[in-house]
C-alpha positions in Angstrom: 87.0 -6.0 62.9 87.3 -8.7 60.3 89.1 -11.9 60.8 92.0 -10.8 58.7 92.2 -7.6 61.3 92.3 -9.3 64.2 95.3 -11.7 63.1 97.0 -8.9 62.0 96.6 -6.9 65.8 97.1 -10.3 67.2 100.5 -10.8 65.2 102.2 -7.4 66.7 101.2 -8.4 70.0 102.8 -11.7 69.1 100.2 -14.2 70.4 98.1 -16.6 68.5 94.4 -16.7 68.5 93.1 -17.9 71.7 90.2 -20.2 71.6 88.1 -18.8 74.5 87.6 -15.7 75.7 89.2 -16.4 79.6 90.3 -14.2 82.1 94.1 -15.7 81.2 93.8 -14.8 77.9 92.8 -11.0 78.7 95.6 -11.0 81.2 98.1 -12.2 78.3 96.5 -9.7 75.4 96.5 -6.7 78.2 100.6 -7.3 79.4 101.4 -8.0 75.9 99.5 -4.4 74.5 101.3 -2.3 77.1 104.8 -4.3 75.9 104.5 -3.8 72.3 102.2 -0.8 71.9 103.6 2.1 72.9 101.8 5.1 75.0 102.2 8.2 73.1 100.9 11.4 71.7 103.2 12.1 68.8 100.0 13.0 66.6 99.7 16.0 68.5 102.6 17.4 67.6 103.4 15.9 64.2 100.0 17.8 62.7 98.6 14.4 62.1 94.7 14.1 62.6 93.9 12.3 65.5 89.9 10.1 63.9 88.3 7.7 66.6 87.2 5.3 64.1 88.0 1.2 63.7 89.5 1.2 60.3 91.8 4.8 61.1 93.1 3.2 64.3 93.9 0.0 62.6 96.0 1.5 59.7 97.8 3.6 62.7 98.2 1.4 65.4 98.3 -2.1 63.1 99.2 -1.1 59.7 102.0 1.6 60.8 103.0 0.3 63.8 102.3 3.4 66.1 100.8 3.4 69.1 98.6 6.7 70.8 96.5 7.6 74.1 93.9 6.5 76.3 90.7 6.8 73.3 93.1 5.2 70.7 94.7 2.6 72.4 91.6 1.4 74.9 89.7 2.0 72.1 90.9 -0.2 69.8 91.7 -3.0 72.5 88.1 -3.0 72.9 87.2 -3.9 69.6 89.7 -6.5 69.8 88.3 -7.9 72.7 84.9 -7.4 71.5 86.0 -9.3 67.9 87.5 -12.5 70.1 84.2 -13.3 71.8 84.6 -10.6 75.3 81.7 -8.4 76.5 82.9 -5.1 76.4 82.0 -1.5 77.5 83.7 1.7 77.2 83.6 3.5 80.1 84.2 7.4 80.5 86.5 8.7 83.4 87.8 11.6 84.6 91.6 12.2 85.3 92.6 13.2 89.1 94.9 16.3 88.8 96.4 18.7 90.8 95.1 19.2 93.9 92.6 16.7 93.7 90.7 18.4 90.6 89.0 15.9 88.1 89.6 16.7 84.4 87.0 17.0 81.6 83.7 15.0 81.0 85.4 12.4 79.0 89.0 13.1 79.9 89.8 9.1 79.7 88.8 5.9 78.2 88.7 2.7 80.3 87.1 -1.1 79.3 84.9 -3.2 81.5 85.4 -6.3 80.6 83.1 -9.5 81.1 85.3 -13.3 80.7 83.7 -16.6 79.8 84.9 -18.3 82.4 84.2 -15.9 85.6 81.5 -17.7 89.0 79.3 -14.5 88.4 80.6 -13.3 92.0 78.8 -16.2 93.7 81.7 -17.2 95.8 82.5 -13.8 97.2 86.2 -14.2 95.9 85.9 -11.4 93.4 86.5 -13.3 90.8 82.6 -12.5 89.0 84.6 -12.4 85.3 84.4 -8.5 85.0 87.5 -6.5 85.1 88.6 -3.1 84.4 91.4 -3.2 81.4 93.4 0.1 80.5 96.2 -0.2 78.2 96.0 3.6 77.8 96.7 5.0 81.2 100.9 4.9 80.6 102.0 3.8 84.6 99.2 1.7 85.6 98.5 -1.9 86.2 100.5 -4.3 84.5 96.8 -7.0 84.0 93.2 -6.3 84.6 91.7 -5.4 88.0 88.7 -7.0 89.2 86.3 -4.7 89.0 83.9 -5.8 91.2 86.6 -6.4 94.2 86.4 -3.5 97.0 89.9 -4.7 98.8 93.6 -4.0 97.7 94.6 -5.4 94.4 98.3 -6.4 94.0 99.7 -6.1 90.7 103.6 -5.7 89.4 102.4 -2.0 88.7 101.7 -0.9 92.5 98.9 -1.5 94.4 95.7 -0.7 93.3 92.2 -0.5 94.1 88.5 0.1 92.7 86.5 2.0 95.5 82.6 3.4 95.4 82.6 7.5 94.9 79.9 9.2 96.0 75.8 8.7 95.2 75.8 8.6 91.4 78.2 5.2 91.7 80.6 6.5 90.2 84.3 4.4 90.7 87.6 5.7 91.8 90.6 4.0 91.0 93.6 4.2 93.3 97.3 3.3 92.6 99.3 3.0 95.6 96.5 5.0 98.0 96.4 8.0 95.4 93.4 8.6 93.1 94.5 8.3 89.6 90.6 8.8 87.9 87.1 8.1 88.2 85.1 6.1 86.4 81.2 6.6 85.7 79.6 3.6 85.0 77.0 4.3 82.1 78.3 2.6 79.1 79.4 4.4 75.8 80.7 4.4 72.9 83.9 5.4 70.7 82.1 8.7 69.2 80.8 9.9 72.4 84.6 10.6 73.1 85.2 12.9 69.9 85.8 16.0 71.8 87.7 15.1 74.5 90.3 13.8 72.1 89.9 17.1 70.3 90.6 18.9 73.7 93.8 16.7 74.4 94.8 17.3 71.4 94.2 21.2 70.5 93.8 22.9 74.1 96.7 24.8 75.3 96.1 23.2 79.1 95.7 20.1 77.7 99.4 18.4 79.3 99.2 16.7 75.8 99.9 19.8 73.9 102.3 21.1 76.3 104.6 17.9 76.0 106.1 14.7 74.0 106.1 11.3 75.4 106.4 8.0 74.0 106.5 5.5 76.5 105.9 1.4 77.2 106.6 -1.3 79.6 110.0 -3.1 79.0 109.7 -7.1 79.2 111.5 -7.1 82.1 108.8 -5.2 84.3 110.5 -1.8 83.6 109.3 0.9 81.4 111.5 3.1 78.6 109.9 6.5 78.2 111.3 9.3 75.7 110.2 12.7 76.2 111.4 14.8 73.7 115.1 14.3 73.5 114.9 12.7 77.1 115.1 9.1 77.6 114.3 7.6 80.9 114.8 3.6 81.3 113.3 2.5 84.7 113.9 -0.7 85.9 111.8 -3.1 87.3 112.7 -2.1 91.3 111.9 1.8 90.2 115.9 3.0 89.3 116.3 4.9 86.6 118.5 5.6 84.5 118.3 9.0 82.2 120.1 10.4 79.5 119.6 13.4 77.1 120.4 12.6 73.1 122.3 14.6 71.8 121.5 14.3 67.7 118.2 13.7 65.1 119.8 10.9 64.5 119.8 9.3 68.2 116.2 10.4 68.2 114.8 8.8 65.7 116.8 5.7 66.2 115.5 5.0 69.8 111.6 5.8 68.2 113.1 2.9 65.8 115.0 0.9 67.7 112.8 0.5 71.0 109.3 1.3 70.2 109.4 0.5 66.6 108.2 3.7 65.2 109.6 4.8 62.1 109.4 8.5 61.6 110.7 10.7 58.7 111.4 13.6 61.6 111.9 14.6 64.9 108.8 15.5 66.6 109.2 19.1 68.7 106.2 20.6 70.8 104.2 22.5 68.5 102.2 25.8 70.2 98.6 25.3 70.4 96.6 27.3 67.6 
């Protein structure tokens, strides 16, 4: 990412360049990518080709002003990061579903990210300068969690925490005592995540293909969600308040309007091929 790139992502997140790459400044870039870049899988269902590479996610998510999911959003963040002086690593995970049942190899993208000014861990406060970032999760923390820290982590987005999983050292991540995914710890990279975007994006399991959502958190703490023709705006102590629209027109206004998408039609759940 080129220095004219990164001003650009910098200017829709509405910060300026930071100077160092601190844990405050990650905490600042992360609240301010889930306020301004909206979770969503439109592509799916608009027939648009879904490419996990730098310059396609810039013109999408920079140049057009979209937003997507976890391998488009995480992945970009990462370069990003990488491009303002952070040690980064993609890390593959595995969604927790129904009945405790982990999703594909590659099912999720997550960031492991290494500050300049962490103590390496040598004061046992958890504070070593590594953290786990994931902008692309939808509900999930509102900043980084310390990846290294074992105990409860309290964050505006629940209560969360990073826990060992069984002999390979794998990590499972836990919102509010519930297992959201789990994270294997071998580093990767953007392509090794190809098909599992494919999947997500063509299989007719996939909970991507079965359903529209465009969603991001609200400056207040809150989040505004649209599903279809459904929009849900919670606030920040969880009450929400939902409404069906009733026209195109109210549609593509609120894509507009609130997540600053501007689309030349409705998008509808398209069938799987």
């Amino acid at each position: 990412m080129n220095p004219a790139q990164v001003d650009a992502y910098l200017r829709r997140l509405g910060v300026q360049r930071p100077a160092r790459p601190t844990v405050d400044v990650l905490r600042e870039l992360h609240l301010r990518h889930l306020r301004t870049v909206p979770f969503e899988n439109l592509s799916v269902h608009l027939g648009e080709e879904i490419v996990l590479e730098e310059k396609r996610l810039l013109d999408k998510v920079v140049g057009a002003g979209r937003g997507g999911f976890c391998y488009e959003l995480n992945g970009l963040f990462g370069a990003l990061l990488t491009a303002l002086g952070f040690e980064v690593t993609l890390l593959a995970a595995r969604v927790h579903g129904d009945e405790g049942r982990l999703g594909i190899p590659y099912d999720h993208l997550a960031l492991r990210v290494r500050t300049g000014d962490g103590d390496g861990g040598r004061d046992g406060d958890g504070d070593d300068g590594v953290w786990l970032a994931d902008v692309g999760f939808g509900t999930h923390s509102h900043y980084p969690l310390a990846y290294e820290e074992r105990g409860e982590q309290k964050d505006p987005g629940g209560t969360f925490s990073v826990v060992a999983s069984g002999p390979d050292g794998d990590l499972d991540v836990l919102r509010n005592g519930k297992p959201e995914y789990r994270l294997e710890v071998r580093p990767r990279v953007l392509g090794d995540f190809v098909a599992g975007a494919w999947w997500h994006s063509t299989s007719p399991v996939s909970h991507f293909t079965r359903s529209l959502v465009c969603s991001r958190l609200t400056d207040d703490g809150g989040r505004i969600t649209l599903s279809g023709r459904g929009l849900t705006v919670t606030a920040p102590d969880g009450t929400r308040d939902v409404r069906e629209l009733a026209t195109d027109e109210e549609v593509l206004a609120v894509y507009r309007e609130r997540f600053g998408i501007e689309l030349g039609e409705v998008p509808t759940v398209r069938e799987p091929a």
